[in-house]
C-alpha positions as CSV (number, residue, x, y, z in Angstrom):
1,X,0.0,0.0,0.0
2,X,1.0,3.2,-0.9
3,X,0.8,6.4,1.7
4,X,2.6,9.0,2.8
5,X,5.8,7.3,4.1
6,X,6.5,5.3,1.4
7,X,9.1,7.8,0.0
8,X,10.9,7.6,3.6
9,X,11.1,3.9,3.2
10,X,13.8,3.9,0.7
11,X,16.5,2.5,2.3
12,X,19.8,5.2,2.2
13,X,23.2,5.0,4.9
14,X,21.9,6.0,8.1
15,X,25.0,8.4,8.0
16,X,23.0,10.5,5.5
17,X,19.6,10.7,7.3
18,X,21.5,11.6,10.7
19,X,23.2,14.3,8.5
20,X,19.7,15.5,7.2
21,X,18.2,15.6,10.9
22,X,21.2,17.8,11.8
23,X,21.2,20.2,8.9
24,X,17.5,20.9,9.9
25,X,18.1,21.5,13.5
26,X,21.0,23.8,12.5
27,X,19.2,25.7,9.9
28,X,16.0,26.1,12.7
29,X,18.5,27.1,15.1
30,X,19.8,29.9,13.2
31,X,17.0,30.9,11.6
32,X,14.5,30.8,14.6
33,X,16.7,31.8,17.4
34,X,16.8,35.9,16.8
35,X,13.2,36.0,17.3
36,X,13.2,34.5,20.9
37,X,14.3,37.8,21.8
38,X,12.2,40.8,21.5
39,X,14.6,43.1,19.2
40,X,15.0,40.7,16.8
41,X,11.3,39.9,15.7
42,X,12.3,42.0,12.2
43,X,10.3,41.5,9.1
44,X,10.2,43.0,6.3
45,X,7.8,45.8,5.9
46,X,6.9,45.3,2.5
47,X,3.5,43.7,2.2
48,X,4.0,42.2,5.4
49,X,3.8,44.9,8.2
50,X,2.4,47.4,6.1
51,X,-0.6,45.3,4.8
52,X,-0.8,41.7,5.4
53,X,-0.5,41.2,8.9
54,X,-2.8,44.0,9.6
55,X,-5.8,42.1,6.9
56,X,-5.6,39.5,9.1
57,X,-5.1,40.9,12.8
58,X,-8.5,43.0,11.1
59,X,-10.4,39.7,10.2
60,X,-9.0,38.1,13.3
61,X,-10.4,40.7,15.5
62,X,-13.4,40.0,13.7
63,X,-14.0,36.6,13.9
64,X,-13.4,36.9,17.7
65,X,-16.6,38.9,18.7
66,X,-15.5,42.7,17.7
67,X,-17.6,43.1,14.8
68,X,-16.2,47.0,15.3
69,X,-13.1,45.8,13.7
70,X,-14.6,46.0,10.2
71,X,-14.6,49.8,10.7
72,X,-10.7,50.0,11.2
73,X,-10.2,49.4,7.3
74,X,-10.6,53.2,5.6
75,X,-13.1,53.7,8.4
76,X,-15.5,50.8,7.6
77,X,-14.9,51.4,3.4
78,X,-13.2,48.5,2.5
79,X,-15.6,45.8,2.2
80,X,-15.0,43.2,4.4
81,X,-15.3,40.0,2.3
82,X,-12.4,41.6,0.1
83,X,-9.7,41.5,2.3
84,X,-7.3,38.8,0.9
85,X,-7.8,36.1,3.5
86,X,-10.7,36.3,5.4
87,X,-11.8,32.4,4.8
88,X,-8.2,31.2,4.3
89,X,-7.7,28.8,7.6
90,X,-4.9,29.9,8.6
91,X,-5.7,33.1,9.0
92,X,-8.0,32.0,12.1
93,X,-4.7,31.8,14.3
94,X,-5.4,35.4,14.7
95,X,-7.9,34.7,16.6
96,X,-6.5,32.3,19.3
97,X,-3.0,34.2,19.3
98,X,-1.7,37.9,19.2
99,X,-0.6,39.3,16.4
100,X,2.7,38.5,16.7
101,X,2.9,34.8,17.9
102,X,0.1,34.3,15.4
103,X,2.7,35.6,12.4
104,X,5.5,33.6,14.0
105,X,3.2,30.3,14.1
106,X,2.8,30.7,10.5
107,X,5.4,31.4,9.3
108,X,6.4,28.4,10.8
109,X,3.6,26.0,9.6
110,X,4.5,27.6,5.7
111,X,8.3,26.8,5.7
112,X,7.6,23.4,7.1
113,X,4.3,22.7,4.4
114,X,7.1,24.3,1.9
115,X,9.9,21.9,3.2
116,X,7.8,18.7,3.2
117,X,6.6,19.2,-0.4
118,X,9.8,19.1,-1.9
119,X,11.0,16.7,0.5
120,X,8.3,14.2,-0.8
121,X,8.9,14.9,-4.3
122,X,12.5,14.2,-4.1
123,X,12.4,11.1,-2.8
124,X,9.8,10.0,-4.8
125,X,12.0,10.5,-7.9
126,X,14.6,8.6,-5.5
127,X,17.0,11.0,-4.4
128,X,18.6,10.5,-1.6
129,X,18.0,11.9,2.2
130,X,20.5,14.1,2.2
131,X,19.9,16.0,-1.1
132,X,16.1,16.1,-0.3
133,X,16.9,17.7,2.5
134,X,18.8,20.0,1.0
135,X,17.0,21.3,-1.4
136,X,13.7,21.7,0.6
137,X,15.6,23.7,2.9
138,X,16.8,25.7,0.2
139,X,13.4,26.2,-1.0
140,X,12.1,26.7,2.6
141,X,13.6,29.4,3.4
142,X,13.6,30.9,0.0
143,X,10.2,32.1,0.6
144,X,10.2,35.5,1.5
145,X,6.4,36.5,2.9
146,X,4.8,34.0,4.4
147,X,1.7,36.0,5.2
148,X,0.9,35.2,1.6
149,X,0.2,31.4,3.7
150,X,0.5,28.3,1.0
151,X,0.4,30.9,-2.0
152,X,4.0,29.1,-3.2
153,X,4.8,26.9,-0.4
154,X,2.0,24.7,-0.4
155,X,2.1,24.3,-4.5
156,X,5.3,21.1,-3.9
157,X,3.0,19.5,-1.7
158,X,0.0,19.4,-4.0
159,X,1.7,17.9,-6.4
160,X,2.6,15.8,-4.2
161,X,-0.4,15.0,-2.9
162,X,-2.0,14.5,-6.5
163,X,0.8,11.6,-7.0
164,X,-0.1,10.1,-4.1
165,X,-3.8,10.0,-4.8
166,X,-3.0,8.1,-8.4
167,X,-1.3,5.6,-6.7
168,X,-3.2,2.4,-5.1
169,X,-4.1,4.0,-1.5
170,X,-6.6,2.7,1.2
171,X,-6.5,6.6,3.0
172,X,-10.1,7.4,1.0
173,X,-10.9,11.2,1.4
174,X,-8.2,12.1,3.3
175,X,-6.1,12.9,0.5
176,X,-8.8,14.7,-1.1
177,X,-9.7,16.8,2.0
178,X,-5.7,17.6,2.9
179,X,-5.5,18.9,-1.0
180,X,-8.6,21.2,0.1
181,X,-6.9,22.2,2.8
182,X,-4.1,23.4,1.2
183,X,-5.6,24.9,-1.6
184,X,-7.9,26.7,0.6
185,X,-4.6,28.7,1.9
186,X,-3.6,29.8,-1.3
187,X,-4.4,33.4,-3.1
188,X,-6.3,32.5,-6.3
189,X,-4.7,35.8,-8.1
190,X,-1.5,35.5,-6.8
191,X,-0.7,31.8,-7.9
192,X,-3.9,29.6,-7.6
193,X,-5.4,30.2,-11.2
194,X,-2.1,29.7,-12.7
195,X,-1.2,27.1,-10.9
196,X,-4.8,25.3,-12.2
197,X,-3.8,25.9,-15.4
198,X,-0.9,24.4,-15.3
199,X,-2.1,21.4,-13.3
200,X,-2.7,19.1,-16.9
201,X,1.1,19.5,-17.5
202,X,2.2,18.9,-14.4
203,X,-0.1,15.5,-14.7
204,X,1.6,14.7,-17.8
205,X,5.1,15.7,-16.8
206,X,4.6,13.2,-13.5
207,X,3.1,10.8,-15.7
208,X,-0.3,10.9,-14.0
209,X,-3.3,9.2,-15.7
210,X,-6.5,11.1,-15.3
211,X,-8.9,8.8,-13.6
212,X,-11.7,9.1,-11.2
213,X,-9.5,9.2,-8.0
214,X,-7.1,12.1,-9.8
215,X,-10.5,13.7,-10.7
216,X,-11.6,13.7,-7.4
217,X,-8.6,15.2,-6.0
218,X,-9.0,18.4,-9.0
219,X,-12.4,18.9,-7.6
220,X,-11.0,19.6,-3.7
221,X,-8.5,21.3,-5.0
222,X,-10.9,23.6,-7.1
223,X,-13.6,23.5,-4.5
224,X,-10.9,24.5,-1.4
225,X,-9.2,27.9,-4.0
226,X,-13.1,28.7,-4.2
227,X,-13.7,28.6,-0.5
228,X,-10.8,30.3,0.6
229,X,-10.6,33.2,-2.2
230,X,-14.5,33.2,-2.0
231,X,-15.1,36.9,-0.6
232,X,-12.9,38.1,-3.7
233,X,-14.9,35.7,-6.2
234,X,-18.0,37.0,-4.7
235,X,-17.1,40.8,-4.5
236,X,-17.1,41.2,-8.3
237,X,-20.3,39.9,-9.7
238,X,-22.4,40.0,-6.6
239,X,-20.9,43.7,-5.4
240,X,-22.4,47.3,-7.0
241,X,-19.5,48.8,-6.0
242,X,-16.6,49.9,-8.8
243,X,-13.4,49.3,-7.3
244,X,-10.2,51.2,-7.7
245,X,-8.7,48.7,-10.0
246,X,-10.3,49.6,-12.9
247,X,-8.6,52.7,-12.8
248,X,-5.2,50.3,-13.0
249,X,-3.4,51.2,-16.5
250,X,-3.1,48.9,-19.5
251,X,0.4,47.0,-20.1
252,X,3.4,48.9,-21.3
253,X,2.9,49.7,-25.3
254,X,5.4,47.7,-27.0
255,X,9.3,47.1,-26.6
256,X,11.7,46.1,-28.9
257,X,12.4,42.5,-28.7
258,X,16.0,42.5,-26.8
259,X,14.1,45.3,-24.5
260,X,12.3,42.8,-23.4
261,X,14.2,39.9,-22.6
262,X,16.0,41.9,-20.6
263,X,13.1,43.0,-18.6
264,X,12.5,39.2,-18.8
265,X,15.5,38.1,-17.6
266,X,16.4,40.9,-14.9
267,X,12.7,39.4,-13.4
268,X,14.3,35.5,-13.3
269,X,17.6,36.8,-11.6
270,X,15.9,39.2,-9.4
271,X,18.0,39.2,-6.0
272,X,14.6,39.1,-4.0
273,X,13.5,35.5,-2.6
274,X,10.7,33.0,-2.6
275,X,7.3,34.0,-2.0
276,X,6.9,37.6,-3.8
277,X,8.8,38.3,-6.7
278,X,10.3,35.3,-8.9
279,X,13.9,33.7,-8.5
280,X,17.0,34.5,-6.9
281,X,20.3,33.8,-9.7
282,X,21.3,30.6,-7.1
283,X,18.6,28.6,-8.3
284,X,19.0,29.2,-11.8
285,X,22.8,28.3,-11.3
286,X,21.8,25.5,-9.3
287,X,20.0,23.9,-12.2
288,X,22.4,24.3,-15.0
289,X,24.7,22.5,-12.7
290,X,22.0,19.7,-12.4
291,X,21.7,19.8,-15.9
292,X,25.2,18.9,-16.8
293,X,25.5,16.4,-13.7
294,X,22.5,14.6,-14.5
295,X,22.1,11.7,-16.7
296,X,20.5,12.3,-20.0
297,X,21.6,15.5,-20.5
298,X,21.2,15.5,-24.0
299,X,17.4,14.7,-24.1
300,X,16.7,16.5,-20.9
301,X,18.3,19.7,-20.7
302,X,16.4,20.6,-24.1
303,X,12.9,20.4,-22.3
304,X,14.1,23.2,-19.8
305,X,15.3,25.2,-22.2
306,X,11.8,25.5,-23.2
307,X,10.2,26.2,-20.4
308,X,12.2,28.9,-20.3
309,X,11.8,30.2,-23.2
310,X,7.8,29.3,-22.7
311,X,8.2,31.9,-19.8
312,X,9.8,33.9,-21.5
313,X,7.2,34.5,-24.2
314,X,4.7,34.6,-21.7
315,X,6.4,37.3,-19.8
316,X,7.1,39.0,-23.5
317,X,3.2,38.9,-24.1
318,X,2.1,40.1,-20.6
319,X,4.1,42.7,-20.4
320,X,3.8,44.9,-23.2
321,X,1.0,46.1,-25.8
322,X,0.3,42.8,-27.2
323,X,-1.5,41.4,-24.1
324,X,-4.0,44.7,-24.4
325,X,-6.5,43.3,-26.6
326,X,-7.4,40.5,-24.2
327,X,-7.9,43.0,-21.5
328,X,-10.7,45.0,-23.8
329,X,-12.3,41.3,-24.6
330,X,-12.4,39.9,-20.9
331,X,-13.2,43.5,-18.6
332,X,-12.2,41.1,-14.7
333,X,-8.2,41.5,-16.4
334,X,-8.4,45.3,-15.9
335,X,-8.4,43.8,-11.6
336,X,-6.3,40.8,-12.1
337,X,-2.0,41.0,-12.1
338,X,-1.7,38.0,-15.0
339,X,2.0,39.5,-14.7
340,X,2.1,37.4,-11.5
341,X,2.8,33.9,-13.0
342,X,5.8,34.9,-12.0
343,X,4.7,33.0,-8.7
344,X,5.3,29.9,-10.0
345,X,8.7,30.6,-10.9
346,X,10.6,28.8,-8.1
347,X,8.4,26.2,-8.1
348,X,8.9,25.2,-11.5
349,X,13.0,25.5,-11.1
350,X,12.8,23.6,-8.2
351,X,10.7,21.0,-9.7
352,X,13.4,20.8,-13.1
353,X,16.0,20.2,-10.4
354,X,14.3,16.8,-8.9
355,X,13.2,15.6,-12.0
356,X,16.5,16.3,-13.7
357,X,17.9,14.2,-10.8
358,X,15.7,11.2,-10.6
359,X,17.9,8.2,-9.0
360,X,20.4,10.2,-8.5
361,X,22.3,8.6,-5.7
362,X,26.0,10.0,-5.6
363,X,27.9,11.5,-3.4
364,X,28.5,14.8,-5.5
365,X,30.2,17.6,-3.7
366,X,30.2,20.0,-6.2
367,X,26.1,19.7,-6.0
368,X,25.7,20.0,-2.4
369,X,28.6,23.0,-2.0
370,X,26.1,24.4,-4.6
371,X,22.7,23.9,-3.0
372,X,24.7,25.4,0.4
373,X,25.1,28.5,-1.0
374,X,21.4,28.7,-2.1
375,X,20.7,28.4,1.5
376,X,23.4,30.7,2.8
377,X,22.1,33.6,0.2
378,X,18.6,33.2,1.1
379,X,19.5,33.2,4.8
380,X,21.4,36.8,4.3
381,X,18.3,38.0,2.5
382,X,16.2,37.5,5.4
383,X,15.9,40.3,7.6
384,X,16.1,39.3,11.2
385,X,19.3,37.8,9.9
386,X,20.3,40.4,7.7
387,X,20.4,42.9,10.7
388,X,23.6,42.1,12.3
389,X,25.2,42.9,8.7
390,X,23.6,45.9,8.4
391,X,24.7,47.1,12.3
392,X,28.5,46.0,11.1
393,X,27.9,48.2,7.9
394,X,26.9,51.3,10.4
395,X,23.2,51.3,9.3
396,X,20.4,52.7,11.2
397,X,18.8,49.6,13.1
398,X,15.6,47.8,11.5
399,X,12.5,48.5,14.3
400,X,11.2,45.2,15.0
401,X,7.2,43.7,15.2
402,X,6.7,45.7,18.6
403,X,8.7,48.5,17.5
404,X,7.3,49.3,13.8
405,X,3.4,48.8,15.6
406,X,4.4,51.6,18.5
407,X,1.9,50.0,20.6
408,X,2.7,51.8,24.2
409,X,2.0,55.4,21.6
410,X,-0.9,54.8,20.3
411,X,-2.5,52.8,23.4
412,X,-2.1,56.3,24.9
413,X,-3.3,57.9,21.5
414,X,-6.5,55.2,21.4
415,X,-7.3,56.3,24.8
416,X,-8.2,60.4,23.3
417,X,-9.6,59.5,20.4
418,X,-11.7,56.6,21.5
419,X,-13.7,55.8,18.3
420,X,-13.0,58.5,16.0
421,X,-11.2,58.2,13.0
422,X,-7.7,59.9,12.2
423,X,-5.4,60.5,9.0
424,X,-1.7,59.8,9.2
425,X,1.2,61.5,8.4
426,X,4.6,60.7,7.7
427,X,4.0,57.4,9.3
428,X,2.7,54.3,8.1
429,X,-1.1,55.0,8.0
430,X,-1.6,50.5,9.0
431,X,0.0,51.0,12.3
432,X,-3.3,52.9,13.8
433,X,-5.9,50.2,12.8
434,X,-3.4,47.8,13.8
435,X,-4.2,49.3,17.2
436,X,-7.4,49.4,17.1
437,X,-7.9,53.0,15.7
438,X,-9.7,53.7,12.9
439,X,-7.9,55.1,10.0
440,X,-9.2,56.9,7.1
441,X,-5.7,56.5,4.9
442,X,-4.1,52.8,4.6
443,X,-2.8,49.7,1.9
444,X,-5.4,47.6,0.6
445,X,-6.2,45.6,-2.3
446,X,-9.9,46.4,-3.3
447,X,-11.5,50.0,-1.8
448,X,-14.4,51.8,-4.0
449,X,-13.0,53.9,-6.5
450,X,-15.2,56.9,-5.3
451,X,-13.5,57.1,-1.8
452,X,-10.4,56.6,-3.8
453,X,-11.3,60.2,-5.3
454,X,-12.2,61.8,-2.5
455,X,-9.2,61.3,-0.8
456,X,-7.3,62.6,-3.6
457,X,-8.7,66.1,-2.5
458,X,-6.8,65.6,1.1
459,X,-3.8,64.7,-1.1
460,X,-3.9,66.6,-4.1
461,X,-1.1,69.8,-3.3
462,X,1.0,66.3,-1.6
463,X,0.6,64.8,-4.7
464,X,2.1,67.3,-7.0
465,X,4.8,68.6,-4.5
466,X,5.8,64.3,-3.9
467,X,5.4,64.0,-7.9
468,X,3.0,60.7,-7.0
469,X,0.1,61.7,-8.7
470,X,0.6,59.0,-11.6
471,X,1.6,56.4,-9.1
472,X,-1.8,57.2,-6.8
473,X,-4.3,58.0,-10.5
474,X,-2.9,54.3,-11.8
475,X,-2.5,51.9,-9.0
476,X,-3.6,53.8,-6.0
477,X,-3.4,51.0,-3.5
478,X,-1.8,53.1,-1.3
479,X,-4.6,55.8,0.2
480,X,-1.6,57.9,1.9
481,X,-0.5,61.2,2.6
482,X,1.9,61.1,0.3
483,X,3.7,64.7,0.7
484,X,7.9,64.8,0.5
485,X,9.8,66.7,0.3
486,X,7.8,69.7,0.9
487,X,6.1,70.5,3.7
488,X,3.4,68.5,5.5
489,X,1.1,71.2,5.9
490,X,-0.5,70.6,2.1
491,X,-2.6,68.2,3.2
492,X,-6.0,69.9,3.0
493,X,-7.0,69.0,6.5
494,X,-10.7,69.8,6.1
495,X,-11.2,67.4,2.9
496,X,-9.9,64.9,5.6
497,X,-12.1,65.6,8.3
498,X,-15.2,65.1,5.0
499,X,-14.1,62.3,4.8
500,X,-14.2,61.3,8.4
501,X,-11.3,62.4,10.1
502,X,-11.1,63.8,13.8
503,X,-7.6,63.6,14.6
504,X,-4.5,63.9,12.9
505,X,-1.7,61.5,13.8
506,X,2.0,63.0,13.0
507,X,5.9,62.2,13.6
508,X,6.4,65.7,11.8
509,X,5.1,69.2,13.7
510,X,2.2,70.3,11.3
511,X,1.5,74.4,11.9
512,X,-1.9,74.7,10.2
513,X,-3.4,76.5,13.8
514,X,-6.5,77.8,12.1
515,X,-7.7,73.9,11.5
516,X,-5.2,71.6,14.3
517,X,-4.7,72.3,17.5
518,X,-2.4,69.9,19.2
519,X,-3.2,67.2,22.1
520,X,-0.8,66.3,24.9
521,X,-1.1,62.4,25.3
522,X,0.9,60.1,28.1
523,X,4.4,59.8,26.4
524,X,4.2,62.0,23.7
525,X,7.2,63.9,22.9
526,X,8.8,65.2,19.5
527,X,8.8,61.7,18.2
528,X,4.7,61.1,18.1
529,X,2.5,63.8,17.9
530,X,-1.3,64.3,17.9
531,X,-3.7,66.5,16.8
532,X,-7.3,67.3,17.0
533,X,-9.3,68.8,13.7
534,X,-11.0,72.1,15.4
535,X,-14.9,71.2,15.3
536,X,-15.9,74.0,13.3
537,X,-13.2,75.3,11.9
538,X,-13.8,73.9,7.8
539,X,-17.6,74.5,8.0
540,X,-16.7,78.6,8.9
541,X,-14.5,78.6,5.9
542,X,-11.7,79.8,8.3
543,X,-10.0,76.4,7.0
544,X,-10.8,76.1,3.4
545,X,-8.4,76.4,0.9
């Protein structure tokens, strides 16, 4: 009978399985151990503590009994069912946990889902323990935000898992229901309906004959990306509401064909990791040299070629003029980032490297030295690790979870304004609803367009002096003050407080007297400043621009 430990059956030296165990407990060690202290719980900003974390300490809050929490989001505009995760599974850890031992857990629970997939697929094209081990670590802790949950580290193990389900098994639905699971974690626009698309070649390539147990295992997997991406399914057809995204421009008009394999290629060897943006160069390096180690070269090298230049063409397509057409003929493109295909990037380098290796069984130094340095460049990209590099360099130290939230400030700030909503300025407008402070500014993916307009009125001096105003008419995901370099004071304050605002939160002294008037708080000092909107003071005109 086939089941999940088969693949660990294969009988290797114990030497190479102890050597596996240790490499994991080392790699734990040093990646794990900087965040058992509280100034080196660092993460990157970046989608993470700027937007990610705060969607789900929101829906957390939420699904705990304050039904308030909705109102946190651009003061109860963002539609609730559109934030990203708010019937993913994993998200619910934010409601037994705070925020931070929630992120910590799954981040956590990802590298290990992301460590067991390759793992599994390794030795099930026979290589041995210690190069499996290897090269899930590598992919492990590739992946760069896990807050994006199974959105690339859960796509090894569903492959996986659809092997294991055309093989003769007595496990019945649990297959099936651990494939829902999964793909219920996974952002649909991110990698899900690529990944769906691609599923009939990945059946072919792993030799998989469609029957009615692999059919079975499609439809959980289908049914599971519906129910956890089924608040942005719904939000389009069953919502009256135009969102900001169809304000989103069309693709670059066209490049010249060496512009854009370029483009093309500077995306493959981009030095960022994992998870968000396509490849680091060690991977690509890594497979080359599996290509010439392997056996076959001849008739297998040739099929990656390909797929590179099938992502390449893809890429080519997408990202210029030509792709424009399709977006006229099918209108839910003008929302949806095909660009991001890049997702599956890793994933499918990853995947040439096991299969390009199938019963491989030497000893080959060269190939582990090579899959080492994957790790150790992945590792110095991460930033709690990064950090002591960048204090040897003399650089200004990276705030940590605690730090970048202020939560000792604005507990004294929540305690003034109670309920009413404020505007930002010159600080990350996420870190007030992340306190429980409504917020009228902040990063999300889907907002109506008409509150998207109205708050370019707070903005609109900001926006010319900061030269952002194509940046915030195009994408506009980003509802912020945006102001630099000039002065902070061209925020119309009185199109804010239309919009909602009562109070102004500031790290810079803002001098408008006629419409501010500043509020002394516990703590506060030249670092975190507060102010209240005079009540009164827009309606007599005294404040108008």
């Amino acid at each position: 009978m086939t089941t999940f430990l088969t693949p660990l059956r294969n009988k290797f030296p114990p030497g190479e399985q102890y050597a596996s165990i240790a490499i994991v407990i080392i790699i734990l060690f040093i990646f794990y151990t900087p965040w058992l202290f509280e100034g080196g719980r660092i993460v990157e900003v970046h989608d993470n503590l700027d937007g990610e974390i705060v969607h789900n300490y929101i829906i957390g809050q939420f699904f705990g009994g304050n039904y308030e929490a909705t109102k946190l989001a651009l003061n109860g505009e963002v539609p609730f069912f559109t934030l990203s995760r708010v019937t993913q599974p994993l998200t619910f850890l934010y409601v037994i946990l705070d925020a931070w031992k929630a992120y910590a857990v799954t981040d956590l629970v990802v590298r290990i889902i992301a460590f067991c997939g390759i793992y599994l697929l390794a030795r099930h094209f026979l290589l041995s323990p210690l190069l499996a081990t290897l090269l899930s670590l590598q992919f492990s802790v590739s992946i760069s935000h896990t807050a994006f949950l199974f959105t690339v580290s859960g796509l090894p193990l569903l492959l996986y898992l659809f092997v294991l389900t055309s093989k003769s098994s007595k496990l019945g639905l649990l297959i099936p229901l651990l494939i829902f699971f999964v793909s219920s974690n996974i952002s649909i626009t991110l990698s899900g309906i690529f990944f769906a698309i691609c599923l009939p070649f990945f059946f072919f390539g792993l030799s998989l004959r469609l029957d009615k147990k692999l059919a079975l295992a499609f439809l959980f997997f289908c049914l599971g990306l519906i129910f956890g991406n089924s608040g942005l399914i719904l939000s389009y057809p069953f919502n009256d509401q135009v969102f900001h995204r169809t304000e989103w421009p069309a693709f670059r008009p066209y490049l010249p064909f060496f512009l854009t394999f370029l483009d093309t290629l500077r995306g493959l060897i981009s030095s960022t990791t994992g998870d968000h943006v396509s490849l680091n160069l060690a991977p690509l390096i890594l497979l080359f040299l599996v290509l010439l180690l392997s056996r076959g070269f001849r008739t297998r090298a040739p099929v990656f070629f390909i797929l590179l230049i099938c992502i390449y063409a893809f890429e080519t397509f997408i990202a210029t003029g030509a792709s424009n057409f399709v977006r006229e003929l099918v209108p839910f493109l003008r929302y949806f980032q095909v660009q991001r295909f890049y997702f599956l990037y890793s994933v499918l380098i990853f995947l040439g490297v096991i299969v390009s290796l199938k019963g491989y069984s030497k000893n080959s130094l060269v190939l582990y030295f090579a899959i080492l340095v994957g790790i150790v460049f992945n590792l110095m990209q991460t930033p709690h690790l990064k950090e002591p590099l960048r204090l040897l360099a003399g650089k200004k130290p990276m705030e940590s979870f605690n730090e970048y939230y202020k939560r000792a400030d604005y507990g004294n700030i929540k305690a003034i304004v109670g309920d009413s909503p404020v505007l930002s300025v010159s600080i990350d407008p996420m870190v007030a609803p992340m306190n429980g402070i409504r917020s009228i500014d902040g990063y999300y993916s889907l907002y109506p367009l008409e509150y998207k307009r109205r708050f370019r009125l707070v903005i609109a001096e900001g926006l010319k002096v900061s030269g952002r105003e194509k940046y915030y008419d195009e994408w506009g995901s980003r509802v912020y003050t945006f102001y630099e370099p000039g002065p902070p004071d061209v925020i119309d304050f009185c199109e804010a407080e239309r919009i909602g605002a009562r109070y102004v939160i500031s790290t810079k002294t803002l001098t408008n007297s006629v419409v501010l008037k500043h509020v002394e708080f516990a703590g506060s000092g030249t670092t975190m400043l507060l102010y209240k909107i005079i009540p009164g003071s827009c309606v007599t005109g005294l404040g108008q621009r």
